[in-house]
mmCIF file of the C-alpha atoms, coordinates in Angstrom:
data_MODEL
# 
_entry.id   MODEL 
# 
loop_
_atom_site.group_PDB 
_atom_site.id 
_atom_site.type_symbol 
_atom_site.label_atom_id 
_atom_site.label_alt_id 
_atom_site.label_comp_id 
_atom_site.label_asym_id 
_atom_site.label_entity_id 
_atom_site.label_seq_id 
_atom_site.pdbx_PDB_ins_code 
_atom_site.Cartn_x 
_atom_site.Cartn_y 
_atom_site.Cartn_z 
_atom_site.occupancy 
_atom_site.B_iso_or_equiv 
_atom_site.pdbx_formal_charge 
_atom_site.auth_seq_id 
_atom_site.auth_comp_id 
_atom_site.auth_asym_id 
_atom_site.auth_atom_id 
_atom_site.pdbx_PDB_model_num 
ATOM 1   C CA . UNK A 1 1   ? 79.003 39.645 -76.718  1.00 0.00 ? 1   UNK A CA 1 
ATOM 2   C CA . UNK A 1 2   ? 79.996 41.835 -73.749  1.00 0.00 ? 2   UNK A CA 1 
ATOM 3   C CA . UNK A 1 3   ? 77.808 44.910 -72.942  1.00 0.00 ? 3   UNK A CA 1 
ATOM 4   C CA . UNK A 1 4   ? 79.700 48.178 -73.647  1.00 0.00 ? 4   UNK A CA 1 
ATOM 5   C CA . UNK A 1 5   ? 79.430 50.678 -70.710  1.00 0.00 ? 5   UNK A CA 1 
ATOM 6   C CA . UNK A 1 6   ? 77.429 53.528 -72.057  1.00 0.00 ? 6   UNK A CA 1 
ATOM 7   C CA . UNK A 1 7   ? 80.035 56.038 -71.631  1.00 0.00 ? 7   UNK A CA 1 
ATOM 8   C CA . UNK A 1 8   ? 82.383 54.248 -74.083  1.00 0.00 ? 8   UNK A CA 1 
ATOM 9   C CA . UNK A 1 9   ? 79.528 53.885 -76.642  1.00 0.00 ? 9   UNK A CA 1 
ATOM 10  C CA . UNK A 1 10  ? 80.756 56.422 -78.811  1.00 0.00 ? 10  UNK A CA 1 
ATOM 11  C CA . UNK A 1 11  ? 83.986 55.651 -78.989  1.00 0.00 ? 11  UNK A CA 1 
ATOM 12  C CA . UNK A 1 12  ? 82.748 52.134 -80.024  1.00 0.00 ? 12  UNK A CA 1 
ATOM 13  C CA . UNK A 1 13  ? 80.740 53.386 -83.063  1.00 0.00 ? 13  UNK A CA 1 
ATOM 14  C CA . UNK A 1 14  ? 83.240 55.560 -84.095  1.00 0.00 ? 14  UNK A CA 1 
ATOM 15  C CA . UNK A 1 15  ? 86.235 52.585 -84.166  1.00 0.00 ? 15  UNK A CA 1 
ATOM 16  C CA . UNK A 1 16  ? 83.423 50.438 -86.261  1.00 0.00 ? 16  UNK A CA 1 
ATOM 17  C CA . UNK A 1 17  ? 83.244 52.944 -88.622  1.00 0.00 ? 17  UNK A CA 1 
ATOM 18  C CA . UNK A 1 18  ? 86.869 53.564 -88.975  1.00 0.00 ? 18  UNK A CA 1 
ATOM 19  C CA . UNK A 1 19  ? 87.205 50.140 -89.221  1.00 0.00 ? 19  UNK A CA 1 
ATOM 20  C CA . UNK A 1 20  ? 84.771 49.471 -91.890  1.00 0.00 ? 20  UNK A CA 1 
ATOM 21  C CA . UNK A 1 21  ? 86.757 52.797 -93.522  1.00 0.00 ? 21  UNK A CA 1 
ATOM 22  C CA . UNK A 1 22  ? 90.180 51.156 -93.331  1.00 0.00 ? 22  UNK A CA 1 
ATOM 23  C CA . UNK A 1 23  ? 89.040 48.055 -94.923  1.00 0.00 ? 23  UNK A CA 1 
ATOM 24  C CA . UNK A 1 24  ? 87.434 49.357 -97.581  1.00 0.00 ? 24  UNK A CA 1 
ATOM 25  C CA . UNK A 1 25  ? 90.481 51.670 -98.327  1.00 0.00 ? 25  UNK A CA 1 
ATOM 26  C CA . UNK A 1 26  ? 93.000 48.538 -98.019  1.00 0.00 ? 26  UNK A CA 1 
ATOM 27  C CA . UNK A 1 27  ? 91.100 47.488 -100.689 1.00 0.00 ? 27  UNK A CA 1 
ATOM 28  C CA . UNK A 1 28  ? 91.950 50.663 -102.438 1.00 0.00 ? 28  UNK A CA 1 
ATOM 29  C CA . UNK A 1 29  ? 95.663 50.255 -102.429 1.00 0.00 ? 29  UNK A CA 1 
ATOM 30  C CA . UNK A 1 30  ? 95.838 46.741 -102.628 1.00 0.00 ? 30  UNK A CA 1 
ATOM 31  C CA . UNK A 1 31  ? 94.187 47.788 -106.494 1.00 0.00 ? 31  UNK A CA 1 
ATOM 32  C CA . UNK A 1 32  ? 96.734 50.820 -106.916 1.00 0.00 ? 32  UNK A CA 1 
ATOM 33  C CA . UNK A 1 33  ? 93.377 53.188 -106.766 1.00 0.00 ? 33  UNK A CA 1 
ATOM 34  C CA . UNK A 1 34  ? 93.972 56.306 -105.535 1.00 0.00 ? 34  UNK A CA 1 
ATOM 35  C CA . UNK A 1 35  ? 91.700 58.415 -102.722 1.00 0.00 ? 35  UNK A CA 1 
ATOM 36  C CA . UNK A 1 36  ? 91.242 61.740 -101.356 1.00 0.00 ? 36  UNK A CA 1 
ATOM 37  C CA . UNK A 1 37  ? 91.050 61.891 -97.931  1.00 0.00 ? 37  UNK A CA 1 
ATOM 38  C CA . UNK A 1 38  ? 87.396 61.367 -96.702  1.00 0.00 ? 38  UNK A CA 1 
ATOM 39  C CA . UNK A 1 39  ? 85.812 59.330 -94.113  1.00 0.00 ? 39  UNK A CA 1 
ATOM 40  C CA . UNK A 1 40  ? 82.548 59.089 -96.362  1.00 0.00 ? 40  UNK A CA 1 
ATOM 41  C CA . UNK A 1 41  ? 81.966 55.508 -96.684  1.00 0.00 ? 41  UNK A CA 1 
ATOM 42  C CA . UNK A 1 42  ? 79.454 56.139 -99.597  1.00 0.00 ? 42  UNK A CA 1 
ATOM 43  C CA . UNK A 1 43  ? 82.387 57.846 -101.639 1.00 0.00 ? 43  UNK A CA 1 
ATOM 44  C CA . UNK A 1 44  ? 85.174 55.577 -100.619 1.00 0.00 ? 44  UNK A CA 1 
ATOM 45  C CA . UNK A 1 45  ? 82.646 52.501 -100.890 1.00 0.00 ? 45  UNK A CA 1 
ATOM 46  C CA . UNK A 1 46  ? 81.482 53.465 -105.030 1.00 0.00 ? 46  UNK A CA 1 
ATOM 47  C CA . UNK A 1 47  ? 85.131 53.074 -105.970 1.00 0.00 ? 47  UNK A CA 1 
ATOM 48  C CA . UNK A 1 48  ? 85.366 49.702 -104.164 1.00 0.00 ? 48  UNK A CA 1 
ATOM 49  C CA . UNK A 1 49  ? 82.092 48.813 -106.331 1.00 0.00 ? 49  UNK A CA 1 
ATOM 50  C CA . UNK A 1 50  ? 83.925 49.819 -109.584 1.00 0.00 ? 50  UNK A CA 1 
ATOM 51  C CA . UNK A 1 51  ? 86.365 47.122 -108.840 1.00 0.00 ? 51  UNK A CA 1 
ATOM 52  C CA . UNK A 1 52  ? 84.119 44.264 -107.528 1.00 0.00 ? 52  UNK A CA 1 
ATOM 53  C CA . UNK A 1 53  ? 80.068 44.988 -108.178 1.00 0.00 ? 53  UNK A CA 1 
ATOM 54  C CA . UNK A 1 54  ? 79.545 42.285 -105.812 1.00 0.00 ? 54  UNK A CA 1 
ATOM 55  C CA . UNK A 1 55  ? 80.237 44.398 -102.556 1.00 0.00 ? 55  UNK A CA 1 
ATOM 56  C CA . UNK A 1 56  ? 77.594 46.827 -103.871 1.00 0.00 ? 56  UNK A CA 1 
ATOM 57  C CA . UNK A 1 57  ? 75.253 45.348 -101.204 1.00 0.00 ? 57  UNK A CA 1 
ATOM 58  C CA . UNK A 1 58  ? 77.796 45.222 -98.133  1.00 0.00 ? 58  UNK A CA 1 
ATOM 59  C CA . UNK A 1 59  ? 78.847 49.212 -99.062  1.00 0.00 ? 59  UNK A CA 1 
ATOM 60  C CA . UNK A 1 60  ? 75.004 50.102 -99.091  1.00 0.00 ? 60  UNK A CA 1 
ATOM 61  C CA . UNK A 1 61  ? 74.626 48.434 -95.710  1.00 0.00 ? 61  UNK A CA 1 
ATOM 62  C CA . UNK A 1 62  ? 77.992 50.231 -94.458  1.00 0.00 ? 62  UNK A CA 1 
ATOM 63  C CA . UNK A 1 63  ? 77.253 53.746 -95.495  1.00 0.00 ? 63  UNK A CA 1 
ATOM 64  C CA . UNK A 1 64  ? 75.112 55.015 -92.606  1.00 0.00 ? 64  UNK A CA 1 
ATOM 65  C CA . UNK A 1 65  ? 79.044 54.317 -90.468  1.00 0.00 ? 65  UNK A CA 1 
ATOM 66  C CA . UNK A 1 66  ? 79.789 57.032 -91.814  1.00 0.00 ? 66  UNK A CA 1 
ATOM 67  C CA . UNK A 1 67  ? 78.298 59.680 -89.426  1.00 0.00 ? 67  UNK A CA 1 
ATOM 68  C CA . UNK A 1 68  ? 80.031 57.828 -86.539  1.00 0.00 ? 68  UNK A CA 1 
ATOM 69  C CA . UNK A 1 69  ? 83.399 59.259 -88.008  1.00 0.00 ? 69  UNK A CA 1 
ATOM 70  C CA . UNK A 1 70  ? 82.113 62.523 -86.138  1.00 0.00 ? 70  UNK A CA 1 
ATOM 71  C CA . UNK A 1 71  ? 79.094 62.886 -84.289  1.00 0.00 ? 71  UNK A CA 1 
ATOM 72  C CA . UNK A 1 72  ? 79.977 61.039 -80.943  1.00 0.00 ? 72  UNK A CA 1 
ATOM 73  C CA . UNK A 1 73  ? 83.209 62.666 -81.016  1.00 0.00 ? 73  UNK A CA 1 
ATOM 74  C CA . UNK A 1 74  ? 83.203 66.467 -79.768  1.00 0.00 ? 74  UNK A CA 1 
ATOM 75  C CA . UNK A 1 75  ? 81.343 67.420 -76.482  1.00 0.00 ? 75  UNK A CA 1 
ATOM 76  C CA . UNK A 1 76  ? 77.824 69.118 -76.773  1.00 0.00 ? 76  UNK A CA 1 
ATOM 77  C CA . UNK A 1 77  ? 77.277 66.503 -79.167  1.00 0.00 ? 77  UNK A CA 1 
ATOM 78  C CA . UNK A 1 78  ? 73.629 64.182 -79.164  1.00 0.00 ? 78  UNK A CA 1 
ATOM 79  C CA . UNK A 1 79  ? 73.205 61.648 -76.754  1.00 0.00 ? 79  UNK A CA 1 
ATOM 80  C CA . UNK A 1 80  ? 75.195 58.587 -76.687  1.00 0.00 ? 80  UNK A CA 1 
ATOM 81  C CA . UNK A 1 81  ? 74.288 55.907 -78.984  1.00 0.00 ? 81  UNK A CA 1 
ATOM 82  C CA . UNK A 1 82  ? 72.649 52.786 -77.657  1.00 0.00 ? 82  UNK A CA 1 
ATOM 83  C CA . UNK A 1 83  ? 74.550 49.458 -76.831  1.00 0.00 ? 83  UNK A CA 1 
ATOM 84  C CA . UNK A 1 84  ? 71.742 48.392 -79.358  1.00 0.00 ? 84  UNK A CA 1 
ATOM 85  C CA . UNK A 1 85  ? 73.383 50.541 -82.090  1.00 0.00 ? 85  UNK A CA 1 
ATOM 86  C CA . UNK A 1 86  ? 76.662 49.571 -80.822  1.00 0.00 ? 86  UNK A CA 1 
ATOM 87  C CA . UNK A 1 87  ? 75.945 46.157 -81.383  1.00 0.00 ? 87  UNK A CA 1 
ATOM 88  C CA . UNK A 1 88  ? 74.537 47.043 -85.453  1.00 0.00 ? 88  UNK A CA 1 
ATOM 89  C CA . UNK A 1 89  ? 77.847 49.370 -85.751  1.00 0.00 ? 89  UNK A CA 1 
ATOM 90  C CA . UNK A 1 90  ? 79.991 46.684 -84.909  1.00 0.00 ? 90  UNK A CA 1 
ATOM 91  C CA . UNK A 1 91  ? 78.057 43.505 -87.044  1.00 0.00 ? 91  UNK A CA 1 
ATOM 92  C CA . UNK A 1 92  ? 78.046 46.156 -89.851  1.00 0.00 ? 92  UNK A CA 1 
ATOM 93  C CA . UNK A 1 93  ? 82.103 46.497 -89.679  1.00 0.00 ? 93  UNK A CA 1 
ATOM 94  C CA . UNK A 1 94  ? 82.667 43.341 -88.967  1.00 0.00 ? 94  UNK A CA 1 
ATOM 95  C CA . UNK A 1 95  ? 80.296 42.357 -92.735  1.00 0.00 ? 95  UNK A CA 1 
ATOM 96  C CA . UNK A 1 96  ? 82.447 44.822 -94.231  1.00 0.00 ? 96  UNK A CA 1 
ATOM 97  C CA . UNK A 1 97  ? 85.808 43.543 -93.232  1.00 0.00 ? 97  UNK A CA 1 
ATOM 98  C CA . UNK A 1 98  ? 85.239 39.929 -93.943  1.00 0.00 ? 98  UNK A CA 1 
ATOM 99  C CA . UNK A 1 99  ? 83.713 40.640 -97.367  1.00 0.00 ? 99  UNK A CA 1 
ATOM 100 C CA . UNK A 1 100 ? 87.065 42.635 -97.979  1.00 0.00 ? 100 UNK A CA 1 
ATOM 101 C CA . UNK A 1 101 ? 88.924 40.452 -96.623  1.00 0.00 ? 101 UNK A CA 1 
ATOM 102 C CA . UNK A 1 102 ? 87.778 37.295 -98.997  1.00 0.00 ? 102 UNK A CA 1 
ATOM 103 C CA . UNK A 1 103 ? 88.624 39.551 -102.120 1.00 0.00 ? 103 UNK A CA 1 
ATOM 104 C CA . UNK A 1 104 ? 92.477 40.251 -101.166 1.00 0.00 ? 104 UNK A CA 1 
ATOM 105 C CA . UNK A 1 105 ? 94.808 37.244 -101.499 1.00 0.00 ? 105 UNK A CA 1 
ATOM 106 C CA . UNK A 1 106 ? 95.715 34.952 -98.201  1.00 0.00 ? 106 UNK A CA 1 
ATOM 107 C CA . UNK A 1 107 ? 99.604 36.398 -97.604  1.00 0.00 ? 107 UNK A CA 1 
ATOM 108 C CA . UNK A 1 108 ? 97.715 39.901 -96.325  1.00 0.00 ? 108 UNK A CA 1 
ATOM 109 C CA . UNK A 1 109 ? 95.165 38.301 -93.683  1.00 0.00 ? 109 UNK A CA 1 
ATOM 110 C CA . UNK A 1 110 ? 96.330 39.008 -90.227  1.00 0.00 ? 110 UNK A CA 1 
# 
């Protein structure tokens, strides 16, 4: 995997968690469920659950994401995360996706 510059670590771990978001959402519409608007994985991840009680486990893992939908992103903010937790971020979105992805039919995969 390349090493993200340190700067651009923030960014990163917000983009997994909006991934991971997106995914789970897809999922969502695909099932005609509606959604407010909320980047709160834990919220957006139960109603996934009600539809398929096997992703249970992937949205548990997925849920701490959900800070990186803000705290990187406004100066002042805490210290950039580590290419360590860049690395988790992105294997986390990445589980998330995939397990979504198996659970919608073939004509939607990219």
């Amino acid at each position: 995997m390349l090493k993200p510059r340190k700067e651009l670590s923030g960014g990163a771990v917000f983009h997994c968690q909006q991934a991971a978001e997106k995914a789970l959402k897809a999922f969502l519409v695909w099932h005609d469920v509606p959604f407010r608007k909320t980047h709160d994985l834990k919220e957006i991840g139960e109603a996934c659950v009600e539809l398929d009680t096997n992703l249970m486990g992937f949205v548990g893992r997925a849920v701490p994401l959900t800070e990186y939908a803000w705290k990187f992103r406004y100066p002042g903010e805490p210290e950039a995360p580590s290419l360590e937790e860049v690395e988790a971020a992105f294997a986390l979105a990445t589980e998330v996706y995939e397990a979504i992805l198996k659970r919608l039919p073939k004509e939607v995969e990219p």
